[in-house]
Backbone as JSON Lines, residues from 0, in Angstrom:
{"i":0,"aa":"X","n":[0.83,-1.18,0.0],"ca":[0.0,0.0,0.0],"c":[0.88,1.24,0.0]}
{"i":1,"aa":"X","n":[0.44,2.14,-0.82],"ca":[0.8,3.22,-0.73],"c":[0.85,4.28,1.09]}
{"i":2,"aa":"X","n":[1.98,4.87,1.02],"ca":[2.29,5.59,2.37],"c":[1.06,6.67,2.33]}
{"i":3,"aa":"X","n":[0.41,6.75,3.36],"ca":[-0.57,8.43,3.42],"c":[0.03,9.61,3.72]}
{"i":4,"aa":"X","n":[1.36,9.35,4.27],"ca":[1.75,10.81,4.39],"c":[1.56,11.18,5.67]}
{"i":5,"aa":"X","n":[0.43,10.62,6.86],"ca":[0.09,11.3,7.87],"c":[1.09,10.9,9.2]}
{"i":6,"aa":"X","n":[1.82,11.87,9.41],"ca":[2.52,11.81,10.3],"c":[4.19,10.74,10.09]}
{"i":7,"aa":"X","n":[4.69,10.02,11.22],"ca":[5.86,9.6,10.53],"c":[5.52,8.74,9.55]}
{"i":8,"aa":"X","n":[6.36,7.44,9.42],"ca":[6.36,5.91,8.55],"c":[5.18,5.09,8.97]}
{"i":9,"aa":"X","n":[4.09,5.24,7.97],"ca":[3.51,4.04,8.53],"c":[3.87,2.35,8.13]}
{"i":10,"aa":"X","n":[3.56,2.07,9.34],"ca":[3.65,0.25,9.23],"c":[2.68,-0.42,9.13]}
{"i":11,"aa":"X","n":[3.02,-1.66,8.65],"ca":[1.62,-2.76,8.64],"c":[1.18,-3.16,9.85]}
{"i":12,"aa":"X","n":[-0.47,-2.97,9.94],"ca":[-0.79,-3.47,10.89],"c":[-0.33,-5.08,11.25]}
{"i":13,"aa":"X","n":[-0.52,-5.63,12.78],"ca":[0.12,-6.5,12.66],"c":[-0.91,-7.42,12.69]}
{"i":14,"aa":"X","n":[-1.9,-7.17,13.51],"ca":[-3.01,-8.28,13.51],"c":[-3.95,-8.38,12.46]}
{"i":15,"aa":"X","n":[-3.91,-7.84,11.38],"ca":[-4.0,-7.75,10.18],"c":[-3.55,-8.34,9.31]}
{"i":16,"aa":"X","n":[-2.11,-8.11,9.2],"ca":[-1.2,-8.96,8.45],"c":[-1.0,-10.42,8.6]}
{"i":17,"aa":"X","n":[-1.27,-10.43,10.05],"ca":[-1.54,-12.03,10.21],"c":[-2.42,-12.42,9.5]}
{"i":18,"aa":"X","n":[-3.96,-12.31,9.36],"ca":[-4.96,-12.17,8.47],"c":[-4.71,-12.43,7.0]}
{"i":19,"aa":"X","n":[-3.75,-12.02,6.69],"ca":[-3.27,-11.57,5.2],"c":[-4.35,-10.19,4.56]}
{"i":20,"aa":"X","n":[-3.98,-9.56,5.24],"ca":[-4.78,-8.0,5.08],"c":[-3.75,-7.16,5.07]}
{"i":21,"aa":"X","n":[-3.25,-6.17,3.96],"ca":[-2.17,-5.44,4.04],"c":[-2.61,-4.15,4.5]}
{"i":22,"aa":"X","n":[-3.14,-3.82,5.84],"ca":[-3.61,-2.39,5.98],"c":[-2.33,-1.55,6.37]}
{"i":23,"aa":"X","n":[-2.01,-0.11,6.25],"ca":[-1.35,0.6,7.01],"c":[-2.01,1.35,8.26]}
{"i":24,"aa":"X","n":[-1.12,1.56,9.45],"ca":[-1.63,2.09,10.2],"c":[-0.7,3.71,10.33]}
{"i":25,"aa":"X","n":[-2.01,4.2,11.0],"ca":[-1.4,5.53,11.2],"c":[-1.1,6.23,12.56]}
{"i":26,"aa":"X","n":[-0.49,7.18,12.65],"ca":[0.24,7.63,14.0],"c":[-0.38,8.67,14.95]}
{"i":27,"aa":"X","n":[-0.91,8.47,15.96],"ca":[-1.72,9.49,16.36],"c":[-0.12,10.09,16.97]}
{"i":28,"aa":"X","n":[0.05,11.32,16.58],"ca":[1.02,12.6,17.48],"c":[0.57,12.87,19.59]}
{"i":29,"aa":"X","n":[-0.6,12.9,19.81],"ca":[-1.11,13.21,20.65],"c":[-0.64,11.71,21.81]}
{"i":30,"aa":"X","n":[-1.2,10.76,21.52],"ca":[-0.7,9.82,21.97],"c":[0.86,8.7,21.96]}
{"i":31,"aa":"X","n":[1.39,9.21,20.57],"ca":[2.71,8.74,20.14],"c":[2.69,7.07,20.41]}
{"i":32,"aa":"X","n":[1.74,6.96,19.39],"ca":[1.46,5.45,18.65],"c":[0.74,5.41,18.11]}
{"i":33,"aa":"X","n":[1.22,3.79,17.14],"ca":[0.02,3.89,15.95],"c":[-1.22,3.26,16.38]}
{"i":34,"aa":"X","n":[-1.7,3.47,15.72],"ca":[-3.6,2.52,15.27],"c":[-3.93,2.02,13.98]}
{"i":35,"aa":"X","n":[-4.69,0.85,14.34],"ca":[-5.35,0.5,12.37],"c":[-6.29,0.9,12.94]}
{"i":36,"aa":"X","n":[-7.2,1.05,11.34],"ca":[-8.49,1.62,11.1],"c":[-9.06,0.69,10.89]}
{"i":37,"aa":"X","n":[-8.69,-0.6,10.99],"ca":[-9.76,-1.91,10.13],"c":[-10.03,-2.42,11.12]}
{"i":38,"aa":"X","n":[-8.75,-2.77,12.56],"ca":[-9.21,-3.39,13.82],"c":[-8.54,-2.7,14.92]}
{"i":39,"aa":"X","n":[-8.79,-3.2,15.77],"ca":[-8.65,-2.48,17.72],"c":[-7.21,-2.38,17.75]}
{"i":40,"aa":"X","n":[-6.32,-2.52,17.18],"ca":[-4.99,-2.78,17.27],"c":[-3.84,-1.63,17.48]}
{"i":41,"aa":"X","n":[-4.0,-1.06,18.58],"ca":[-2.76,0.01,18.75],"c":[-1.2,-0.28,19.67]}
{"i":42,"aa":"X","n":[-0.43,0.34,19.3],"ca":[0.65,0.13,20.03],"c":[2.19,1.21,19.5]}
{"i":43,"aa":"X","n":[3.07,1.14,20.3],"ca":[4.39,2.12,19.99],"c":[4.74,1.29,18.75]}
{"i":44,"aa":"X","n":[5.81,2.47,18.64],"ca":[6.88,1.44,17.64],"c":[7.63,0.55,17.59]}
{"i":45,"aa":"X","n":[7.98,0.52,18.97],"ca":[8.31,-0.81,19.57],"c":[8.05,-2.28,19.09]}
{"i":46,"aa":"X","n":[6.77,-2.01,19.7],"ca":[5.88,-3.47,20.01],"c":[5.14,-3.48,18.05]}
{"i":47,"aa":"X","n":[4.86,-2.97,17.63],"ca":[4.73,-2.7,16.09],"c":[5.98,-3.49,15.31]}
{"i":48,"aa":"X","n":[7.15,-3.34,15.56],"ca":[8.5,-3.6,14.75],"c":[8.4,-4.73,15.23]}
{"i":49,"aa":"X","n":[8.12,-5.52,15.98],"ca":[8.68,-6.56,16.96],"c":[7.96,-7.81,16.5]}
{"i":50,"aa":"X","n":[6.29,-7.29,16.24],"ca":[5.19,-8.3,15.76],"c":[5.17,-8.47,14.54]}
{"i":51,"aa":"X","n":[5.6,-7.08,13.89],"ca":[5.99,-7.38,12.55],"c":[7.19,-8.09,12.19]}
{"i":52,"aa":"X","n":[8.17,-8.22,12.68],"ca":[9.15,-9.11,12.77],"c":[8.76,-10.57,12.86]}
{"i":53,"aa":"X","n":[7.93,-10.96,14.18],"ca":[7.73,-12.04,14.42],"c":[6.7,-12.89,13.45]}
{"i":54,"aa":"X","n":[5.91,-11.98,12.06],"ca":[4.99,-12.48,11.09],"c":[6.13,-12.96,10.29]}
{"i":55,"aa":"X","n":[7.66,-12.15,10.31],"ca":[8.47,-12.68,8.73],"c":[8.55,-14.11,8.8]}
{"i":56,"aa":"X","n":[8.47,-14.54,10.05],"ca":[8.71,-15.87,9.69],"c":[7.64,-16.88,8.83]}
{"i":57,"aa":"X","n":[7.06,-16.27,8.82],"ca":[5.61,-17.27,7.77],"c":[6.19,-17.18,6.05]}
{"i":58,"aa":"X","n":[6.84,-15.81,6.18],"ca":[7.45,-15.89,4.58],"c":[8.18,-16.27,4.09]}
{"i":59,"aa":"X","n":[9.66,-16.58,4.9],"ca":[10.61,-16.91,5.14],"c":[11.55,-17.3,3.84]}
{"i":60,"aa":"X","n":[10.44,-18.62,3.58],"ca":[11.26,-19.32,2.45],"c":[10.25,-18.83,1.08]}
{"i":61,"aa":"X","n":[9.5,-18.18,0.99],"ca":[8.42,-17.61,0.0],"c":[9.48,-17.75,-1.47]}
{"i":62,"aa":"X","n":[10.59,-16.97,-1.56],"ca":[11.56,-17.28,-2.72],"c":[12.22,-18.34,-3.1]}
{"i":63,"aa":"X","n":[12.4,-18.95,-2.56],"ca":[13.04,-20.37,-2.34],"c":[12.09,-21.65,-2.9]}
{"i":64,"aa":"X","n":[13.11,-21.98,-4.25],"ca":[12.28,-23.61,-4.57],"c":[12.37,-24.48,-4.07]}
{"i":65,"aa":"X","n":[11.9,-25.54,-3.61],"ca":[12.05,-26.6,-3.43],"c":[11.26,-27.64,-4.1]}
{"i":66,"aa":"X","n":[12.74,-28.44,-4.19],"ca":[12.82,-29.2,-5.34],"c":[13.12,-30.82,-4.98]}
{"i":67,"aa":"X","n":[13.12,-31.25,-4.08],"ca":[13.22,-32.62,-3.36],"c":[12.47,-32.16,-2.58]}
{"i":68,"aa":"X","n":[11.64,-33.68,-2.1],"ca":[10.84,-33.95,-1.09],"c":[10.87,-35.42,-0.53]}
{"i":69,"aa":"X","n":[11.77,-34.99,0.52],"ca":[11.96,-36.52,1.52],"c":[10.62,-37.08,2.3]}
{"i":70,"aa":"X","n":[9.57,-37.37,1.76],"ca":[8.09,-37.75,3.17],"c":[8.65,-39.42,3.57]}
{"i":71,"aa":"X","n":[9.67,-40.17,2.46],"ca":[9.46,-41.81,2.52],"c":[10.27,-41.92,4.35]}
């Protein structure tokens, strides 16, 4: 998704992205953290970088062929 512009970098929501929903969230200034608009999901940048981190692992090998398959 395209950036909105509002306020710093937005990031992917995270409980979203779990979902496979690519929303961005945006930054309230007043409170100094983000929010999605699709679900209840707020938090710093912290805890944002951290969950988003902890989704890469579902993608991991997304580029990667595999080309043998040991099941015997």
């Amino acid at each position: 998704m395209a950036q909105s512009g509002k306020g710093k970098l937005n990031y992917r929501c995270p409980s979203c992205f779990m979902r496979d929903l690519d929303i961005d969230m945006f930054y309230d200034e007043a409170k100094k953290e983000y929010y999605c608009i699709r679900c209840q999901y707020t938090g710093k940048e912290e805890d944002v970088l951290k969950n988003n981190e902890m989704i890469r692992f579902r993608y991991k090998a997304m580029n990667q062929r595999f080309q043998k398959f040991d099941f015997d």
